[in-house]
C-alpha positions as CSV (number, residue, x, y, z in Angstrom):
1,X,-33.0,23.2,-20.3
2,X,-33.3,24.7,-23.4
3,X,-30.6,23.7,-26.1
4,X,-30.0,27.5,-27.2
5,X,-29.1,27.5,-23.2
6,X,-26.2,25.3,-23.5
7,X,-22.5,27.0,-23.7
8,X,-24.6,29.8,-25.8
9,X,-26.0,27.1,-28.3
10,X,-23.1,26.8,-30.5
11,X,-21.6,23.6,-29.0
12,X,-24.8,22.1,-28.9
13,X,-25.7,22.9,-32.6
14,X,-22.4,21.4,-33.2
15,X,-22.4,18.2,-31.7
16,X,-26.1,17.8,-33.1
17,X,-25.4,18.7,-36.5
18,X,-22.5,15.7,-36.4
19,X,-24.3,12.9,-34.7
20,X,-25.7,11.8,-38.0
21,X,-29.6,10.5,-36.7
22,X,-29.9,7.6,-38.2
23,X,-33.2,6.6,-40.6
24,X,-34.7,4.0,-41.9
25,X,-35.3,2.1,-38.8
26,X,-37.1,-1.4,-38.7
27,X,-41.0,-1.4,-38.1
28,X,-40.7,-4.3,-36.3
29,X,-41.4,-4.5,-32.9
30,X,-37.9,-5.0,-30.9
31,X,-37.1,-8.5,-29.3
32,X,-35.5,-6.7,-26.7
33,X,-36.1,-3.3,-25.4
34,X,-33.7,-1.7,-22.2
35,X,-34.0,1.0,-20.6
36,X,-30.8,3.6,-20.1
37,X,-31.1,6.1,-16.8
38,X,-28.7,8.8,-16.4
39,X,-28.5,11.7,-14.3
40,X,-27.0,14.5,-16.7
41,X,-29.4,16.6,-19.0
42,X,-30.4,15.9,-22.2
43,X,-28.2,19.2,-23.2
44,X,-25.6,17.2,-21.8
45,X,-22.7,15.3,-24.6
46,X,-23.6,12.1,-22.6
47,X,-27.5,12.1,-23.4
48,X,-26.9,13.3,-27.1
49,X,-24.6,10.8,-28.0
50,X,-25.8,8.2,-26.1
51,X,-28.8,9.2,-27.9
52,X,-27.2,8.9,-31.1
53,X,-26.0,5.0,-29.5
54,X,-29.1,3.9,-29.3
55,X,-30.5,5.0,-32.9
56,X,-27.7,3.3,-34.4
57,X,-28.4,-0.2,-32.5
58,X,-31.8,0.1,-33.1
59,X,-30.9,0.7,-37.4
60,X,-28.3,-1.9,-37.1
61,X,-30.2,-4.7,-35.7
62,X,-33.1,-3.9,-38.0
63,X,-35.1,-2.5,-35.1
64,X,-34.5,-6.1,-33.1
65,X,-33.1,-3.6,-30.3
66,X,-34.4,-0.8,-28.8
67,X,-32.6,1.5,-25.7
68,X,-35.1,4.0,-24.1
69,X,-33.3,6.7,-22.7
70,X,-34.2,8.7,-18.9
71,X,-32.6,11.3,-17.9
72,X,-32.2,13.8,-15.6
73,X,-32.6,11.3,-12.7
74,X,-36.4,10.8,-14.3
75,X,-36.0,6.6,-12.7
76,X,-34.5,8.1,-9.5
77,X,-31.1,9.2,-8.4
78,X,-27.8,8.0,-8.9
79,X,-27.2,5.6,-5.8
80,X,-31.5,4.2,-7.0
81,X,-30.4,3.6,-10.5
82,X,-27.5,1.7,-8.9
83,X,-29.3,0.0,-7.2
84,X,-31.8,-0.9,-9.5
85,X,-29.0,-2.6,-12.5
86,X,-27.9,-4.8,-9.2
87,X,-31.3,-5.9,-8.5
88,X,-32.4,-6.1,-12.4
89,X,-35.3,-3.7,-12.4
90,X,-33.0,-1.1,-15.0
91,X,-31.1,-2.9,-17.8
92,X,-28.6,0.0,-18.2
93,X,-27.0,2.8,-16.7
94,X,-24.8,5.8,-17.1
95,X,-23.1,6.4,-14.1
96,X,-20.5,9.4,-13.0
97,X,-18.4,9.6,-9.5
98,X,-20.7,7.6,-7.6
99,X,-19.8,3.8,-7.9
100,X,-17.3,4.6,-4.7
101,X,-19.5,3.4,-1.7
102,X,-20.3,-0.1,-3.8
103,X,-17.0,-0.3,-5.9
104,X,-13.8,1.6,-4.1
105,X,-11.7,0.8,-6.3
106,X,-13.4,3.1,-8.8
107,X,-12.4,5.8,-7.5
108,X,-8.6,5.7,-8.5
109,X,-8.8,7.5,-11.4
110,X,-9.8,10.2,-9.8
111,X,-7.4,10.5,-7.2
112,X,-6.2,13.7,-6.0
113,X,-3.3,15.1,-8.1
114,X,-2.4,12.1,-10.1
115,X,-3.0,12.2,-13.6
116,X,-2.5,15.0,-15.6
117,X,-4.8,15.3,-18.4
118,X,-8.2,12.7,-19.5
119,X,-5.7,11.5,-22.5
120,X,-3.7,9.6,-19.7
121,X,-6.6,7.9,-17.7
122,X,-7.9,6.9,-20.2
123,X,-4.7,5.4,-21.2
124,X,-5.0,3.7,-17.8
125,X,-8.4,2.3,-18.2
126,X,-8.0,1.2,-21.3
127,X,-5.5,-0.8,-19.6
128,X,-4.6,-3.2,-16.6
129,X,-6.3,-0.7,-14.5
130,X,-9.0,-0.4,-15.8
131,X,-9.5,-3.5,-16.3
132,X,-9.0,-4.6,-12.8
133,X,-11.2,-2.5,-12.0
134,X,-14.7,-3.6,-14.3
135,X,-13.5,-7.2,-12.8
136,X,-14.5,-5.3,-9.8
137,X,-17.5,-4.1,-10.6
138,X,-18.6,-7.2,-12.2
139,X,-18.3,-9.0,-8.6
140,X,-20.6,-6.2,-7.7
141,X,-23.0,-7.1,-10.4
142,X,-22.4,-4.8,-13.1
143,X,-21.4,-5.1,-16.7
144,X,-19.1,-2.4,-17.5
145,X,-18.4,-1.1,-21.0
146,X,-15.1,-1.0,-21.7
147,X,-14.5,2.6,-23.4
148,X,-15.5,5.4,-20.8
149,X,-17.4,9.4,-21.2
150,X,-15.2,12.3,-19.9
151,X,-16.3,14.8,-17.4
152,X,-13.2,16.5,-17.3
153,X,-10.8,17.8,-14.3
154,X,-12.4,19.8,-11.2
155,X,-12.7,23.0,-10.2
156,X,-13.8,25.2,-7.3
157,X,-16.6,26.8,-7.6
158,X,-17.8,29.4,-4.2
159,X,-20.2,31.7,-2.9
160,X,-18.3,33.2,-0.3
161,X,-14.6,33.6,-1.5
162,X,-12.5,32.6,-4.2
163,X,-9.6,29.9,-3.3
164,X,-6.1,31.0,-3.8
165,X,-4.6,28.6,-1.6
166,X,-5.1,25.6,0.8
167,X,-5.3,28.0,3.8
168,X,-9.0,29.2,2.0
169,X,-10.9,25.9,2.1
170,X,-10.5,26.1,5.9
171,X,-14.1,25.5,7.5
172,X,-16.2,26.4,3.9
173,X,-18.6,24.0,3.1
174,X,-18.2,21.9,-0.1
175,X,-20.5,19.8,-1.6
176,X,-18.9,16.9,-2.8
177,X,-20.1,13.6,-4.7
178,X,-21.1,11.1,-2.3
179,X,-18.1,8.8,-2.8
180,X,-15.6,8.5,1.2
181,X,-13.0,9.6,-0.7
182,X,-13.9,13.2,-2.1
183,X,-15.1,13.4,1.9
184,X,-11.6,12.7,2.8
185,X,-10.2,14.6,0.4
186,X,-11.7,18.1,1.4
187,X,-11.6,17.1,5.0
188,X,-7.7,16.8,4.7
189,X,-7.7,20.2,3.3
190,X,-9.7,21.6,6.4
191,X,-12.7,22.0,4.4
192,X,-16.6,20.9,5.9
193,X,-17.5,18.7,2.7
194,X,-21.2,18.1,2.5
195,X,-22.5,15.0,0.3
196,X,-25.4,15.4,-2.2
197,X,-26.4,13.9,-5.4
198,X,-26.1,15.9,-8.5
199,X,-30.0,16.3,-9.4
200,X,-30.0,18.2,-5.9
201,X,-26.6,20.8,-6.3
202,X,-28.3,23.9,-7.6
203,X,-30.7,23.7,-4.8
204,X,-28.4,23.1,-2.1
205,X,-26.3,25.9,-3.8
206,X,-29.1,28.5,-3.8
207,X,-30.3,28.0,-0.3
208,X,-26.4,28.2,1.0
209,X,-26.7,24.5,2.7
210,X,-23.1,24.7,0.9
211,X,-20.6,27.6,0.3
212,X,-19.1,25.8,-3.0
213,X,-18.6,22.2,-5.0
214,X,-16.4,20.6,-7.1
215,X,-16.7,19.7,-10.8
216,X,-15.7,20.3,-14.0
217,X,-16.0,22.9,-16.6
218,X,-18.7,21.7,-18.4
219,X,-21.0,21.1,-16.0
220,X,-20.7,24.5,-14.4
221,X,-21.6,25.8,-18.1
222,X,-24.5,23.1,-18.2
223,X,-26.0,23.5,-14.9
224,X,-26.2,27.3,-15.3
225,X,-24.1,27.0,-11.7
226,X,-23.1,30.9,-12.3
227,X,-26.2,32.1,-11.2
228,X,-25.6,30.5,-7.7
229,X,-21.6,30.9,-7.4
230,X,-20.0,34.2,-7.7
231,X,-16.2,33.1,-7.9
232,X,-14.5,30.0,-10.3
233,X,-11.4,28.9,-8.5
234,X,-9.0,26.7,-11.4
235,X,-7.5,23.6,-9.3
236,X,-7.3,21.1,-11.8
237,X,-7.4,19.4,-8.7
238,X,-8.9,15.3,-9.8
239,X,-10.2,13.8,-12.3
240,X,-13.8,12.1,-13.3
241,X,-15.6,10.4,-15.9
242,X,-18.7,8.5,-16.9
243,X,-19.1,4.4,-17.1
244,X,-22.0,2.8,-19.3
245,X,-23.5,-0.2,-17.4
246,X,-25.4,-2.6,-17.6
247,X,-26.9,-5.8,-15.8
248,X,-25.2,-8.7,-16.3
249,X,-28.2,-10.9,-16.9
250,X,-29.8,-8.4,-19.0
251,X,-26.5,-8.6,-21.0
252,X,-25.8,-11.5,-21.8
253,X,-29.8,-12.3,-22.7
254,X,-28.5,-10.3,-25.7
255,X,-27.4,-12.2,-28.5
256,X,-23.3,-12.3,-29.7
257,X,-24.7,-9.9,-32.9
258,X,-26.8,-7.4,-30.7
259,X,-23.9,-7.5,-28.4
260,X,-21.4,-6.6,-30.6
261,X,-23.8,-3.8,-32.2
262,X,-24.5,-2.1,-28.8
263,X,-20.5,-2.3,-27.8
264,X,-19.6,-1.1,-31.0
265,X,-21.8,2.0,-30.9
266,X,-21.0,2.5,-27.3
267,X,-17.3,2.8,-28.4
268,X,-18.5,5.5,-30.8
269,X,-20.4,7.3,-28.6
270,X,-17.7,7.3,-25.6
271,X,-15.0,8.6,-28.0
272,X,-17.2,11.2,-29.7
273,X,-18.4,12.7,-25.7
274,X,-14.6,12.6,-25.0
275,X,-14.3,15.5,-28.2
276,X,-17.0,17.3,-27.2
277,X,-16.1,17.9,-23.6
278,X,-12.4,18.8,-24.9
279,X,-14.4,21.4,-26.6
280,X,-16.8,22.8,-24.3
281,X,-13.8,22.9,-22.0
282,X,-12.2,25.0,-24.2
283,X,-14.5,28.0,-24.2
284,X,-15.6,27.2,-20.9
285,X,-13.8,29.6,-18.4
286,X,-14.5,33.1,-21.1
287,X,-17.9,32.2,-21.1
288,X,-17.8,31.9,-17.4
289,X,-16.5,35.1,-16.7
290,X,-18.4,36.5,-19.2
291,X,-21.3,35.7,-17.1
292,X,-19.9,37.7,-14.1
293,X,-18.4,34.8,-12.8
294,X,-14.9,36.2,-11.4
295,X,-11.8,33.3,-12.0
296,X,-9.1,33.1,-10.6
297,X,-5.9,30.1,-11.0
298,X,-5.3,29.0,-7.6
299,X,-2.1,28.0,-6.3
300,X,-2.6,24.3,-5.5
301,X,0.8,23.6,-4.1
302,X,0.0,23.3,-0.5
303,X,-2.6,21.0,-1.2
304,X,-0.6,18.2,-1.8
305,X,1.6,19.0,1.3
306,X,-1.9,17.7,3.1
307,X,-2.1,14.8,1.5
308,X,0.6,12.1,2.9
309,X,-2.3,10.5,5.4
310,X,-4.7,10.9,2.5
311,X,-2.9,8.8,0.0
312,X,-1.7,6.1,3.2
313,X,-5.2,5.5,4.4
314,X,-6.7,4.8,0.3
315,X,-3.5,2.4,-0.5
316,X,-4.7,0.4,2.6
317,X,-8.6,0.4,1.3
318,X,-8.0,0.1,-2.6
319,X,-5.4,-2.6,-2.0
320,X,-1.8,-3.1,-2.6
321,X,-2.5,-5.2,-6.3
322,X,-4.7,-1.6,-7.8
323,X,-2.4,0.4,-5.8
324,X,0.7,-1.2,-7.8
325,X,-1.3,-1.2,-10.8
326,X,-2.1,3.1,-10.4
327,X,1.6,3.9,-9.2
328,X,2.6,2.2,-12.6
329,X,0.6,4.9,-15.1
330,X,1.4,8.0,-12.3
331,X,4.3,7.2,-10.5
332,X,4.9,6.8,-6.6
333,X,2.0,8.8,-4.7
334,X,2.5,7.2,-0.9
């Protein structure tokens, strides 16, 4: 994708124009050199300021570090590049709502009508939550950074008709991540959910394998999904995000200095996607519709009515302890 493509250029001039490339890098050839896969664009915030990460490391260790970035899915999709950190052939990794089949548990942030904004997750994760749950994922062998990328709340986004209420998602198809969870979700609803990994959406979305999917704003705008959806149902319905990780051996072969260079950077970076996904949120639905996309706010109160079972079976899987530690941030869900 072209960068004049991306929510009309603007918001991509602006987040380039204050990443600040850095100069003056080290000729010396790096002691350590990783490799980052992700699956988003490099239009996307997450490749540009992960981007701007790894420029700063590689400046502040005096070229001693050097982070290749891939993405696009260029080292495979998201469940390979998984796979891959576990096993140690990819140092690092940018992942979005797919650590579900390895790490349940990772999922809870992204519950169903539980938090109500990214300001309040993140709240969460930078607390007992989240940190219960990168203990998690390091039993699963990966290093999680601690500060996380937004994606921002989901939407509906269909071919066929728009969703007004519950009683619409009856039998349409839905491509969802490939996390049990979203599965169960849509299949509470009466909904046929589908799973497929983001670098194959558009496509299943042009040849009508699906009706509609779920994300947020931003990545409607990014992936050009207008040209393959005709209506933009507003659901607000859960929440994702993005986790930096890395393998643990591969980690801690770093020394404490590189270390504290590539979390501090990675902090940066995390909190600087966060703005610019506030922003591209912002204009998001006008551009939308001034693409022909027709939008409508749905009325999501029957949803939740569905729900009771939903929220009952996921206590018993995420566990009583994360369960506690949710109900605390978002109050009493089942």
């Amino acid at each position: 994708m072209r960068k004049r493509d991306f929510i009309g250029g603007a918001a991509a001039a602006t987040i380039l124009a204050s990443t600040g490339a850095c100069t003056g890098m080290g000729v010396t050839a790096p002691a350590f050199r990783y490799r980052l896969g992700l699956s988003q664009p490099v239009d996307s915030p997450n490749y540009i300021r992960l981007k701007e990460m790894a420029e700063r490391v590689q400046a502040d260790t005096g070229g001693r570090m050097r982070i290749d970035l891939f993405p696009e899915s260029k080292l495979g999709n998201d469940s390979a590049m998984i796979a891959m950190v576990q096993k140690g052939e990819l140092e690092m990794y940018m992942g979005g709502n797919v650590f579900g089949p390895l790490v349940p548990v990772t999922e809870m942030p992204g519950l169903p009508f539980t938090f109500k904004d990214s300001a309040e997750v993140f709240a969460a994760l930078d607390g007992e939550l989240g940190d219960y749950i990168r203990a998690e994922m390091a039993a699963k062998g990966l290093h999680a950074f601690r500060f996380g990328f937004d994606n921002g709340f989901h939407q509906l986004t269909t071919s066929t008709r728009p969703i007004r209420t519950v009683d619409d998602l009856a039998g349409m198809k839905i491509r969802t991540p490939v996390q049990k969870m979203t599965v169960d979700f849509f299949e509470s609803l009466g909904a046929k959910p589908m799973t497929f990994t983001l670098n194959r959406l558009y496509e299943v979305l042009k040849d009508h394998t699906v009706d509609g999917q779920t994300d947020p704003l931003q990545i409607i705008v990014l992936l050009k999904l207008n040209e393959v959806q005709t209506y933009l149902s507003l659901t607000n319905h859960w929440w994702s995000g993005f986790t930096l990780t890395a393998n643990p051996q591969a980690w801690k072969a770093l020394p404490p200095d590189i270390q504290a260079a590539v979390n501090r950077h990675a902090e940066s970076a995390a909190l600087a996607q966060r703005q610019d996904v506030a922003r591209l949120d912002a204009g998001a639905v006008e551009l939308l519709r001034g693409r022909g996309m027709i939008v409508n706010q749905a009325d999501t109160s029957g949803f939740r009515r569905h729900l009771g079972a939903f929220y009952a079976r996921w206590k018993g899987i995420y566990g009583d302890k994360a369960w506690a530690l949710l109900e605390s941030r978002v109050g009493k869900l089942a």
